[in-house]
N, C-alpha and C positions, 0 to 999 in steps of 0.2 A: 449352740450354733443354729442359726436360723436357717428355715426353709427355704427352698426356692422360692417360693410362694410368696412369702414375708417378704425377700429381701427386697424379690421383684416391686412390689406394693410399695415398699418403704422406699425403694427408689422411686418409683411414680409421685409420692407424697412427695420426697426432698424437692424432683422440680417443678411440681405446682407449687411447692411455697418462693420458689424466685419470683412468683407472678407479683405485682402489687399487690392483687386481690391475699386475703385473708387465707390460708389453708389450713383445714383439719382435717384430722380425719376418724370415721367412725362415730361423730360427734353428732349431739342435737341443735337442731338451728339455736345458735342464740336468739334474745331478746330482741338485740342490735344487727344492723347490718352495716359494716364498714362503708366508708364512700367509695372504696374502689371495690367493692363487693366483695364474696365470699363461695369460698369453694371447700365443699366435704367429698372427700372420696372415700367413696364405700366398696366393700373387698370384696363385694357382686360373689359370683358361682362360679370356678372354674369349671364345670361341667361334666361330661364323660367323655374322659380322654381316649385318644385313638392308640392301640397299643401296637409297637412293632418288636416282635423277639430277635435273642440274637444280636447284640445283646438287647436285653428288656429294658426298652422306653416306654416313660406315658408322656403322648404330645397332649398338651392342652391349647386350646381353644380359650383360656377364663375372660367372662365379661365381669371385667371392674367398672362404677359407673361416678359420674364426678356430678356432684351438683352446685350447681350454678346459680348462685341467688344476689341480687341486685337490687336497691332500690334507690329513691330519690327523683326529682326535674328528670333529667335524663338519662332514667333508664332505659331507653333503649339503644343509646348509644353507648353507652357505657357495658352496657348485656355485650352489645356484637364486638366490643374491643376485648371484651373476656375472652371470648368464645375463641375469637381471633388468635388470643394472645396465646388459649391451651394449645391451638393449633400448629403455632410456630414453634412451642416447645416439644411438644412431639413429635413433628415436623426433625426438628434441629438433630435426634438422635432416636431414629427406628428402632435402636436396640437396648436402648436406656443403659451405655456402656455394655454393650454384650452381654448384658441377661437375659435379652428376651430374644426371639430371632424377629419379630419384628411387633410392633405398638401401631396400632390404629383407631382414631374415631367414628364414631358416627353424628350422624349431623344431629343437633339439639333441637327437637319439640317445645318450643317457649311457649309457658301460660303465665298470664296476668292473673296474682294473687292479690285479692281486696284485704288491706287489713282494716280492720276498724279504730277511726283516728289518727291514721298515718298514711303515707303515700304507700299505695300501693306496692308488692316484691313484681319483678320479674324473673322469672327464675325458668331451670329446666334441667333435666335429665342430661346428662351427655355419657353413652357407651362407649367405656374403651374397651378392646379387646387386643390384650396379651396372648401373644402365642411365643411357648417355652415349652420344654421337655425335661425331663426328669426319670430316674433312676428306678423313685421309689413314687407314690399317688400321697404318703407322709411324709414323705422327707422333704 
């Protein structure tokens, strides 16, 4: 039986892959970058949770972080329809089906990546932060 943790994640995964864009996760950039770009979401740090007794919860705070990478003519229109698009899907369900008590971003940092021989990535970090509770800080 999967963790909270996991399940949460694996549901973040399931709707970033509705996106156009490409979704993995855990993964190394490939070679290629799709034309409607690509997104890895990584399983960040859920941190040090806040504990309440009585009975014993652990609230987390976990920062999961999705990255964002683009390239092509127009990359930057196509970066802000990403960005956009995680937006709305997070946006559409705060609670990722009531696992989390609530799902939020932060606003993405874009650097312009030179590759050598090819159009440039646009790419960026974007933090989501999951807040859920839990039983056990394993389970």
């Amino acid at each position: 039986m999967p963790t909270t943790r996991e399940t949460i994640l694996a549901a973040l995964h399931t709707r970033l892959s509705a996106l156009p864009a490409t979704a993995l996760r855990g993964e190394v950039l490939p070679e290629r970058v799709p034309a409607a770009g690509l997104l890895i979401l990584r399983d960040g740090d859920p941190g040090e949770p806040e504990v309440t007794l009585s009975p014993l919860r652990y609230h987390y705070q976990h920062r999961a972080e999705i990255e964002a990478v683009v390239q092509g003519v127009n990359r930057d229109t196509t970066f802000d329809t990403l960005c956009a698009s995680i937006g709305a899907t997070l946006a559409a369900d705060r609670t990722l089906g009531g696992l989390c008590d609530w799902v939020g971003a932060e606003a993405p940092q874009p650097v312009d990546l030179p590759v050598e021989g090819a159009a440039s990535l646009k790419a960026a970090v974007i933090p989501v932060v999951l807040h859920y509770s839990t039983a056990d800080p394993l389970g």
